[in-house]
N, C-alpha and C positions, 0 to 999 in steps of 0.2 A: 634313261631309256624309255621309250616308246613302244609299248605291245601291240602289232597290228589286231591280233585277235579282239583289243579291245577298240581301237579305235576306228576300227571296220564291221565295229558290229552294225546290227540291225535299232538298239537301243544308242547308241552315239551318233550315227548318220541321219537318223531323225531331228536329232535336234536342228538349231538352226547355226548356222555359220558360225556368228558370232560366240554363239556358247562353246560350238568346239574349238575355236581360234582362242578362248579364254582358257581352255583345259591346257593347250600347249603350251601357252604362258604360265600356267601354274606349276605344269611338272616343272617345267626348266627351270623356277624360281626357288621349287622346292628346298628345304634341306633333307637330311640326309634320314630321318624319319616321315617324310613326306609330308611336313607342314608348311604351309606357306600364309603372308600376308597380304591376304586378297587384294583387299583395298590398296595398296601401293600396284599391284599387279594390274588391274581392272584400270586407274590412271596411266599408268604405264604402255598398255597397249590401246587404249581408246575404247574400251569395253562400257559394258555399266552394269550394275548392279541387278537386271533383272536376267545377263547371263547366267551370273552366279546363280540366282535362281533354278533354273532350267537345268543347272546342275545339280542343283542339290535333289530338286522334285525327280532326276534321272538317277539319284544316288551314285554320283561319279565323287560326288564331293559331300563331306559334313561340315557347316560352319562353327566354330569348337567358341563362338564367344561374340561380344556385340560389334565388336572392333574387328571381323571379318578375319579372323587366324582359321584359316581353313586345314582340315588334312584331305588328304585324296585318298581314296579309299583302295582301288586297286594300287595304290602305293607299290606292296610289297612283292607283288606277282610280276611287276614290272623292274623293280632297281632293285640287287642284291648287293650288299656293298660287304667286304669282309671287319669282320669286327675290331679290327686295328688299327683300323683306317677310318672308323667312324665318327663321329661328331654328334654330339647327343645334341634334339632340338633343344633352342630356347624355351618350346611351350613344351617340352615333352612332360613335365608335370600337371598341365592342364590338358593335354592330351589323353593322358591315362586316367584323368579325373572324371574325364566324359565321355571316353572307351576304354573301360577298369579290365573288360576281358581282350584286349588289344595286344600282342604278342611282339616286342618290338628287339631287334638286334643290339646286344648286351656289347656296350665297346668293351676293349680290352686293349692291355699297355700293347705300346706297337715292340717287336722284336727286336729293331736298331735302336731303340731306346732304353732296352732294361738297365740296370745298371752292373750284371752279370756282364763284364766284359775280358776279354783275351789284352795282352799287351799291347797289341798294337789297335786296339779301340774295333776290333771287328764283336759283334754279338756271337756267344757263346751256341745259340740256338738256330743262326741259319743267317744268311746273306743281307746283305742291308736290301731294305724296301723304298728308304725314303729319297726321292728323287736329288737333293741336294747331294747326298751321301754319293750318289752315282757319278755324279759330277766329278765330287771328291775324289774319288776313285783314278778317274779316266788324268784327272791332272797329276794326280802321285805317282802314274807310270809313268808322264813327261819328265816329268823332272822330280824323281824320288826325293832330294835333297831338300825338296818345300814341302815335306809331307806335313809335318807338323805345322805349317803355317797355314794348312788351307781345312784343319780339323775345326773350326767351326765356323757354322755359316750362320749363325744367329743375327748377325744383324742384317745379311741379306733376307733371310728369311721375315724377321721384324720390318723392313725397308716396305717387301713386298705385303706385308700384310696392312700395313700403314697405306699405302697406296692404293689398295683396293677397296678400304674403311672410306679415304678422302673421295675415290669414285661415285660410293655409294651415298654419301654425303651428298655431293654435287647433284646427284639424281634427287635427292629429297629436298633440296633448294629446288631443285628446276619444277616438280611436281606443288610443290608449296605456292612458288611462283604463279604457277599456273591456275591451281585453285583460287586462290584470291584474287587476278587478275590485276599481280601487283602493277604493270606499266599503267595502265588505268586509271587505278590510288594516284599514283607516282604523277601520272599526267592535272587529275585532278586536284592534290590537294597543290603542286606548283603555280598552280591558275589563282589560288587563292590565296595562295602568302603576298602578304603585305598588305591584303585588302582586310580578312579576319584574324590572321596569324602570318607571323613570320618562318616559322618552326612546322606547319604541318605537314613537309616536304619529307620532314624530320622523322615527326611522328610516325609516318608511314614506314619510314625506315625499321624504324625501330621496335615498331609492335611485328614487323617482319622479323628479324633478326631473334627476338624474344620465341618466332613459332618454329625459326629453325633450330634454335638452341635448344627446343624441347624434344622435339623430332630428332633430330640429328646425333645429341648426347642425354638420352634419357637416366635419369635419377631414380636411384632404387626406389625412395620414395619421393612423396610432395603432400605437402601439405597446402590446403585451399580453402579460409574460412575455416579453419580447423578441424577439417575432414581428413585423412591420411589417404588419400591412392598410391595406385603405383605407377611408377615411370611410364610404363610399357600403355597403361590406361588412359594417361595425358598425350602419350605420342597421338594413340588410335586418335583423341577426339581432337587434337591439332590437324592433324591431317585433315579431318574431313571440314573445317571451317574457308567459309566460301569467303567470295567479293562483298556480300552483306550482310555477313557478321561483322566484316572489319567497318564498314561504314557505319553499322550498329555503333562499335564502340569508339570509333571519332565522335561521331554526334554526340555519342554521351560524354565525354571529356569536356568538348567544347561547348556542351550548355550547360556545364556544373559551373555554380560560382564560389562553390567551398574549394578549397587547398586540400589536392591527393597528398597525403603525406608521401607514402609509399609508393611509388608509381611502377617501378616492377611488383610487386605483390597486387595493385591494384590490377595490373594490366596480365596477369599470369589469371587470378579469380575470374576475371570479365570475359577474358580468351575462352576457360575451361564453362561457364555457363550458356555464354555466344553457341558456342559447337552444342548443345543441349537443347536449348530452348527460343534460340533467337529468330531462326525463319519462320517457326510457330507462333511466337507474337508477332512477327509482322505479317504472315498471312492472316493470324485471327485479327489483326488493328483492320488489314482491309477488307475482311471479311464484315466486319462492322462496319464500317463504313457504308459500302454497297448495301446494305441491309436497310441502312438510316437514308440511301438515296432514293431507297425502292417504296419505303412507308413513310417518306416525306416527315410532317411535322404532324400525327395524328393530335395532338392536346393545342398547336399554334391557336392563340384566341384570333 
């Protein structure tokens, strides 16, 4: 839900387009404590990062961390949700760790679930809630005789949740995609097999594949150089590696003449530094440059 009071005010209709066309992509991406991950969102709708800005400086939004896990502020004035029904955020501990006086909706077991039940599987405490359950219902008056066959719907339920995960996947491939301007790679390193390599066609593939499998299926932990992160830490900085990062770390493969032992672990470290520090060396190498073309050869005899 959408509060006109707030997005008619005098403080939101100031800003510019884009920053309020970024607000309504955040609520809707929200969860259910009103945290969302910006940075997939700002890709997602074609936005950029100095919206987010303009929200934050309007205090519509707090950025809660480096990796862009935003909450929205008027969150709670706008979505009520009953405590049953709720789903506690993924960040909601780093949420309260950087709003400690924050007031958040305490879940609670839903009612068609307690395990206080009557014989024929109805809750003891009031009518079933859960849509599945209604379903159940409306077929047990057709045909009473399949009552029992149609009491659980777990794997409908699991089907559907399975299906929604694979959606969201697809989405982070295609944004992946897009960030590194895999057809590009793909175009380029094919021009060149068999002339420098056979396999760079390959390579691309597969240092692809390596940023969707971090993204896509994050790991409690990782370990990188024997540094410990977390999963959620490695998604943020996959995300944000561009078209040359990745050509950063071809070149560097292909002009080493020692043997990667480990080529996922080399290529997981190189990934996690690339997103760090990699368009900062290459602007400072051309930033030198230009320097050394501007003062010529002061010492040349």
């Amino acid at each position: 839900m959408v509060s006109r009071k707030i997005v008619e005010s005098a403080r939101f209709l100031k800003m510019p387009a884009t920053s309020q066309n970024l607000y309504f992509h955040l609520m809707v991406n929200a969860d259910d404590d009103g945290v969302v991950e910006a940075y997939r969102v700002i890709n997602m709708c074609k936005a950029n990062e100095d919206d987010l800005r303009v929200l934050v400086g309007k205090q519509f939004v707090t950025v809660l961390n480096e990796d862009m896990v935003t909450y929205i502020e008027d969150w709670m004035e706008q979505n009520k949700i009953r405590a049953d029904r709720k789903t506690d955020s993924l960040y909601k501990s780093l949420l309260l760790q950087m709003k400690p006086g924050l007031e958040l909706v305490e879940k609670k077991e839903r009612s068609d679930t307690k395990k206080s039940r009557t014989k024929d599987g109805q809750a003891l405490d009031g009518p079933r809630t859960a849509q599945g359950n209604l379903i159940e219902d409306k077929s047990n008056q057709i045909n009473p005789g399949k009552a029992n066959e149609s009491k659980d719907n777990s794997i409908s339920l699991s089907f559907e949740a399975d299906t929604n995960e694979g959606k969201m996947n697809e989405a982070y491939r295609g944004i992946i995609a897009d960030n590194i301007n895999l057809n590009a790679l793909m175009e380029e390193a094919q021009l060149k097999d068999g002339k420098y390599s056979t396999t760079e066609a390959d390579m691309v593939q597969e240092i692809y594949e390596i940023i969707c499998d971090a993204v896509c299926h994050p790991r409690d932990k990782v370990t990188i150089d024997g540094a410990v992160y977390t999963g959620e830490l490695v998604k943020g900085r996959f995300l944000k590696l561009k078209n040359v990062h990745i050509s950063n770390i071809l070149n560097k493969i292909l002009g080493r003449r020692d043997h990667i032992e480990n080529m996922h672990g080399y290529l997981i470290s190189t990934l996690y530094k690339e997103s760090i520090s990699g368009v900062i060396a290459d602007q400072a190498e051309l930033y030198d440059d230009y320097l050394n073309s501007l003062r010529g050869k002061p010492y040349a005899v």
